[in-house]
MDAnalysis code that builds the backbone (N, CA, C; Angstrom):
import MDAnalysis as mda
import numpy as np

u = mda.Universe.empty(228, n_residues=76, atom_resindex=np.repeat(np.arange(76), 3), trajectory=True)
u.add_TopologyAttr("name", ["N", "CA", "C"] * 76)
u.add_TopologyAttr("resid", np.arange(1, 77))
u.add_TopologyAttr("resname", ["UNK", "UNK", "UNK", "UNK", "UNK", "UNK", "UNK", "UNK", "UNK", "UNK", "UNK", "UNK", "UNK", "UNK", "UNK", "UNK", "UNK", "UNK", "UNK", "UNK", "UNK", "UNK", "UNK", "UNK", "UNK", "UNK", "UNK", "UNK", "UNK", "UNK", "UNK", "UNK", "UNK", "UNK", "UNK", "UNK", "UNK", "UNK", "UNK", "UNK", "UNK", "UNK", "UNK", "UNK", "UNK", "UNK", "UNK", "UNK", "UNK", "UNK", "UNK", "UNK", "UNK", "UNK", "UNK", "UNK", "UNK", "UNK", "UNK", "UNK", "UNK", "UNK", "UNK", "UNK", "UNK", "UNK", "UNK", "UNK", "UNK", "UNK", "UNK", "UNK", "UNK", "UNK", "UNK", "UNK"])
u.atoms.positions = np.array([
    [-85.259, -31.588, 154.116],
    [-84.696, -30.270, 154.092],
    [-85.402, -29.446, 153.014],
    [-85.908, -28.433, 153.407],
    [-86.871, -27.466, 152.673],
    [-85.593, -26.904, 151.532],
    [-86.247, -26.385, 150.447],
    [-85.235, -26.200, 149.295],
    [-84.991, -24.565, 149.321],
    [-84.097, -23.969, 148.778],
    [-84.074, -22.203, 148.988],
    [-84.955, -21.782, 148.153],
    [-85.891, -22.210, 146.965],
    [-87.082, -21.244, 146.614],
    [-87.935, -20.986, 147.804],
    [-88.156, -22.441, 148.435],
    [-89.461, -22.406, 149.452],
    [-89.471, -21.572, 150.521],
    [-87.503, -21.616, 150.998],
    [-87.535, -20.679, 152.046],
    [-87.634, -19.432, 151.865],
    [-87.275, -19.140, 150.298],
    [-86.918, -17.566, 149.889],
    [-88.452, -17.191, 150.258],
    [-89.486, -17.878, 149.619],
    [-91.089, -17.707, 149.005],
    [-91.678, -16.832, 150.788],
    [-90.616, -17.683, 151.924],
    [-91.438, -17.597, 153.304],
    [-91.315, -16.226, 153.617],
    [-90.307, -15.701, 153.304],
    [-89.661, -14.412, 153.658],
    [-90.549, -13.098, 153.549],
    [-90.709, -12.279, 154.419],
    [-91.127, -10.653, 154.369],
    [-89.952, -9.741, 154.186],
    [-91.097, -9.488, 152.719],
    [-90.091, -7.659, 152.418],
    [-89.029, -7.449, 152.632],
    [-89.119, -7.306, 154.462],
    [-87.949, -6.957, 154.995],
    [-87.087, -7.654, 154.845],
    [-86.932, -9.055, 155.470],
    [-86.116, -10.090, 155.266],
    [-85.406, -10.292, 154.115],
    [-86.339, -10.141, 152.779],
    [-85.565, -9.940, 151.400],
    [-84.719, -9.317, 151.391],
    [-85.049, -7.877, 152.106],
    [-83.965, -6.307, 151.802],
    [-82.986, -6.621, 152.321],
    [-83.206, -7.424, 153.600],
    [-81.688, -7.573, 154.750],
    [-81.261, -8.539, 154.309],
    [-81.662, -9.620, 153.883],
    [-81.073, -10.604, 152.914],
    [-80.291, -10.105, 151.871],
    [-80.515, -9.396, 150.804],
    [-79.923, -8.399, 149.588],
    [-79.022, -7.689, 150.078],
    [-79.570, -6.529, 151.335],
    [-77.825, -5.913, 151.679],
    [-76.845, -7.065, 152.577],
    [-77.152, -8.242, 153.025],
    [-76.247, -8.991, 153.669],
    [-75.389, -9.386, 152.646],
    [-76.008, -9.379, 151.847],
    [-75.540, -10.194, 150.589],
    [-74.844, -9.193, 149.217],
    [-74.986, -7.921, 149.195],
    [-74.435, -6.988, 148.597],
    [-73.068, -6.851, 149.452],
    [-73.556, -6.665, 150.887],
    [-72.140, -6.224, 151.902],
    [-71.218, -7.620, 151.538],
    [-71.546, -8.663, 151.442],
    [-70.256, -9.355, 151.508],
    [-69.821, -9.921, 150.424],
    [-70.419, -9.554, 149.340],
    [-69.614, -9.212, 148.538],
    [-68.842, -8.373, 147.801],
    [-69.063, -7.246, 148.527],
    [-68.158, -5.679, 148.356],
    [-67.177, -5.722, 149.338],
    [-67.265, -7.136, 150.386],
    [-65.821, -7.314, 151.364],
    [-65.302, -8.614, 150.719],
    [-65.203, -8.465, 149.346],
    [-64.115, -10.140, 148.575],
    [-62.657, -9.625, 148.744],
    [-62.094, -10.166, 148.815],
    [-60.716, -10.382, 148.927],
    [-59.968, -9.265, 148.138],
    [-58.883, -8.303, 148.384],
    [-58.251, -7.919, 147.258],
    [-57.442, -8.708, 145.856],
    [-57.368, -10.084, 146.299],
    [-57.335, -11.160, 145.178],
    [-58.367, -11.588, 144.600],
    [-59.277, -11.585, 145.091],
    [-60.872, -12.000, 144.278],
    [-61.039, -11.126, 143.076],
    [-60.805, -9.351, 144.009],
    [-60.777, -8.421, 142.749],
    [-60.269, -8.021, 142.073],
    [-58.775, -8.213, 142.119],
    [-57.797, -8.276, 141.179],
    [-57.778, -9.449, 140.212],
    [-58.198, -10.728, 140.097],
    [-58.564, -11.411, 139.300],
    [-59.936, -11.496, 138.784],
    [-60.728, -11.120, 138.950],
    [-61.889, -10.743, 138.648],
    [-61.422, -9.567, 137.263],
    [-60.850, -8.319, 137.391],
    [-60.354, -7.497, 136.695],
    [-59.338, -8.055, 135.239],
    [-58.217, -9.229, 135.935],
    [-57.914, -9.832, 135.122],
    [-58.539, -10.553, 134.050],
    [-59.606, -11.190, 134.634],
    [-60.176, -12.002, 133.760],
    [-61.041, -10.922, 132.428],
    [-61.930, -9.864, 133.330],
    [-62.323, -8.770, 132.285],
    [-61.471, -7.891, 131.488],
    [-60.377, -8.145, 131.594],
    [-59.283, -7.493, 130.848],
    [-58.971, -8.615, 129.304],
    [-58.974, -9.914, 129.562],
    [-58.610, -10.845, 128.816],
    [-60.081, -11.076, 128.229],
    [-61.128, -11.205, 128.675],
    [-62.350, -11.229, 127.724],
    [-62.564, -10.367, 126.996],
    [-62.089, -8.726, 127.114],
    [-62.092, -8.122, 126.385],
    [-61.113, -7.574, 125.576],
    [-60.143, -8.226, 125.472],
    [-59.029, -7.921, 124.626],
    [-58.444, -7.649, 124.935],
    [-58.417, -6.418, 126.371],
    [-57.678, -5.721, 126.266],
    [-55.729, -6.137, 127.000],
    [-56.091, -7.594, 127.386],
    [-54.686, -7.723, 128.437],
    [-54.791, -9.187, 127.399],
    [-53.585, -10.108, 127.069],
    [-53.682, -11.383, 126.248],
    [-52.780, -12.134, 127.191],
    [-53.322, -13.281, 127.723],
    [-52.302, -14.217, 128.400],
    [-51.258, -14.436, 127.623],
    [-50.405, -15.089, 128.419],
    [-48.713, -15.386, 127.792],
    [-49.201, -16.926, 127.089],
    [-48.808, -17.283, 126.569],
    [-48.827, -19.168, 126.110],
    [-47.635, -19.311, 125.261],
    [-47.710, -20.402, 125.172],
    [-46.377, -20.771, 124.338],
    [-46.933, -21.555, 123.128],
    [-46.182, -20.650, 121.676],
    [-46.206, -20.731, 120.446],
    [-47.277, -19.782, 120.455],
    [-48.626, -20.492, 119.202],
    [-49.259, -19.123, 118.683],
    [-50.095, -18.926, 119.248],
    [-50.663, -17.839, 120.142],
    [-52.080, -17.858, 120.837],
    [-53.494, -17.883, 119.901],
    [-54.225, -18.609, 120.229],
    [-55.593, -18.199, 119.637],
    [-57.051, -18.127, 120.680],
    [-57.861, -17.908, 120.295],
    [-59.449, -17.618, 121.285],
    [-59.080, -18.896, 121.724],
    [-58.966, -19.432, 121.833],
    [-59.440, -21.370, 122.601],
    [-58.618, -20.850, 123.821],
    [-57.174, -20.357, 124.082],
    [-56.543, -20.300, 124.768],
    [-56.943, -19.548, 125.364],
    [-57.390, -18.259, 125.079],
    [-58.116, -17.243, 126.317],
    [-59.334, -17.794, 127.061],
    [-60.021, -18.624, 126.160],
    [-61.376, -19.134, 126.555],
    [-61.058, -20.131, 127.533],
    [-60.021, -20.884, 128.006],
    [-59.731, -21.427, 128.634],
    [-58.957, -21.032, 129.419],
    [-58.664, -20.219, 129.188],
    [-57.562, -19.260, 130.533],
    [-58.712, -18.882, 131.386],
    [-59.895, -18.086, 131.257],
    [-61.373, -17.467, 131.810],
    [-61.664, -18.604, 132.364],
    [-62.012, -19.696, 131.890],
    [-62.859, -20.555, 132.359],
    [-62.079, -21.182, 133.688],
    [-60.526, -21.763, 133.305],
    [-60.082, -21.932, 134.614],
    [-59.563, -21.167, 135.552],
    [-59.811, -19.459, 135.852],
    [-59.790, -18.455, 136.624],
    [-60.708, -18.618, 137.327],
    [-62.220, -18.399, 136.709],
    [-63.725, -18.556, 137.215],
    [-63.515, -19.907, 137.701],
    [-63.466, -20.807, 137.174],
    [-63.364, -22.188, 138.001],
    [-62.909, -21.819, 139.623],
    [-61.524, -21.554, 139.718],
    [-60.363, -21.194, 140.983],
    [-61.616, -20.218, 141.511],
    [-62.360, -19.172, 141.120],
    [-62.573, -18.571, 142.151],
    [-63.877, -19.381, 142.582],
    [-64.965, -19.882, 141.657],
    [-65.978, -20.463, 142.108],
    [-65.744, -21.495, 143.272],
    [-64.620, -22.158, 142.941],
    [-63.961, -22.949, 144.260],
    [-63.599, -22.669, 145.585],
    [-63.082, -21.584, 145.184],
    [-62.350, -20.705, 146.725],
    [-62.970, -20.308, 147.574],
])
């Protein structure tokens, strides 16, 4: 089985471009849960939203709140 550099390498121009918008389009059709957690997660990396936890929160806890969000969606 040929590897995806080799096949990318075979490709014309075109094929790239229609490749890129196939690939722009479906990911501008993710889920309204994809992008609502997506938002979540950039809300909590940047300060601006703080997960709930119990007792004292610190960075470890957000850093691990992100990581297993991105996990769930890389999965899904």
């Amino acid at each position: 089985m040929e590897s995806i550099e080799t096949i990318l390498k075979t490709l014309t121009v075109h094929q790239h471009n229609t490749l890129g918008y196939a690939t722009i389009h479906a990911l501008k059709q993710a889920s309204k849960a994809q992008t609502d957690c997506i938002a979540e997660i950039e809300a909590v990396a940047c300060g601006e939203k703080q997960i709930e936890c119990d007792g004292v929160y610190n960075d470890s806890d957000g850093l691990k709140w992100i990581y297993d969000r991105i996990q769930a969606l890389t999965h899904a």
